[in-house]
N, C-alpha and C positions, 0 to 999 in steps of 0.2 A: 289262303296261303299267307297273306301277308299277317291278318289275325294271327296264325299259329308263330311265326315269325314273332311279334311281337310278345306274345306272353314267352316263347320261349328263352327271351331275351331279360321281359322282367322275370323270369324264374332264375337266371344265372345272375344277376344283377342282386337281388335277395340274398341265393345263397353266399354269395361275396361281402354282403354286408352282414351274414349271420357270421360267417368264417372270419373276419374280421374282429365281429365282436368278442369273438371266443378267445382268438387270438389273446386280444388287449384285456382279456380279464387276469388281474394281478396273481401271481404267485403266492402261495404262501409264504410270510416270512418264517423260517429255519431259524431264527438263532434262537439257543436254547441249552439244557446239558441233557448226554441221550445214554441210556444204559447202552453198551455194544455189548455181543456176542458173535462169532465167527468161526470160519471154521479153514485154517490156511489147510493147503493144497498139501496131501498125503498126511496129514495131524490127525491122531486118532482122539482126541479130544478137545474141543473148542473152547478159546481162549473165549475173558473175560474181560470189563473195562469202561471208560467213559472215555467221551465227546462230547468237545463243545464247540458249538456253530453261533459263528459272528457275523451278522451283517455289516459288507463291508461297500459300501453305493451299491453298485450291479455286481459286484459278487460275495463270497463269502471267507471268512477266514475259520479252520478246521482246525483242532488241535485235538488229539489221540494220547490216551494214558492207557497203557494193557500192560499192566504191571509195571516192569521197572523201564520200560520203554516208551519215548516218548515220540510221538509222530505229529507232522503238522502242513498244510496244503491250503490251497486255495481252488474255492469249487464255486459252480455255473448251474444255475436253474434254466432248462429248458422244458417247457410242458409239466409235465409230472414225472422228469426225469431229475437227479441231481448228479453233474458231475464233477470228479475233485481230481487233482492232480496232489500228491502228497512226497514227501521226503522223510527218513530219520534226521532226529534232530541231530545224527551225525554224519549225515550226510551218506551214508553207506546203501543205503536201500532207498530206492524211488519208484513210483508206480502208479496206476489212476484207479479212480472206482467209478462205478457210475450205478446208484440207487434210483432206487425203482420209489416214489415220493406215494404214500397213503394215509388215509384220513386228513386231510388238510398237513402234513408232514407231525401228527404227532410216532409214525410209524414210516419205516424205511427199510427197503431190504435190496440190496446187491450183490455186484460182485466185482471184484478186483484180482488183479495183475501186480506183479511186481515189472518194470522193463528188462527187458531179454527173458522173464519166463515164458514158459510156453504152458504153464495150467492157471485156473482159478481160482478163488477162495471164495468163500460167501463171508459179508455178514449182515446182521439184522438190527437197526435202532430203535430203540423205544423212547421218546420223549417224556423226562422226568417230570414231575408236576415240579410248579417255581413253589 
């Protein structure tokens, strides 16, 4: 009894050091310029565009061109998730996204809100080569 006791104990004890170790393995760093493509909520055709992510200490600074509009936020790596809080640069529309992080972040896809809507938009990054 006390045998099974103790290995049961080095076996949570392990996995707390493997969970751990996983934890503290670093993020990809994101900054970069990323082709966008999307697709806003009821649009029958998806818009076009770039992004550029800036590492900023523990978070990021986002800046959106999709034609003649310009958007800009600040986003949070958790796990392989990435999420941003953004505005127009007129302050008129604000809303969050929260991407789905692949291949080390040369690739990213989510989905976003505006505040007060009640549907979603997709969209998709690709990371441009520098």
């Amino acid at each position: 009894m006390h045998m099974a006791r103790g290995v049961g104990i080095v076996g949570v004890v392990a996995l707390l050091f493997v969970g751990s170790a996983v934890a503290r393995a670093e993020a990809p760093d994101l900054s970069g310029t990323y082709t966008v493509e999307g697709m806003s909520p009821g649009a029958k055709a998806p818009y076009r565009g770039t992004l550029t992510i800036k590492k900023t200490a523990k978070t990021y600074q986002v800046n959106w061109s999709i034609g003649k509009a310009v958007y800009f936020g600040t986003g949070v790596v958790q796990g392989d998730y990435f999420a941003v809080s953004y505005t127009s640069k007129s302050g008129t529309y604000f809303g969050v996204l929260l991407y789905h992080i692949k291949e080390g972040g040369k690739k990213m896809s989510g989905i976003w809100t505006l505040a007060g809507a009640n549907q979603l938009g997709t969209e998709t990054l690709v990371k441009q080569n520098k």
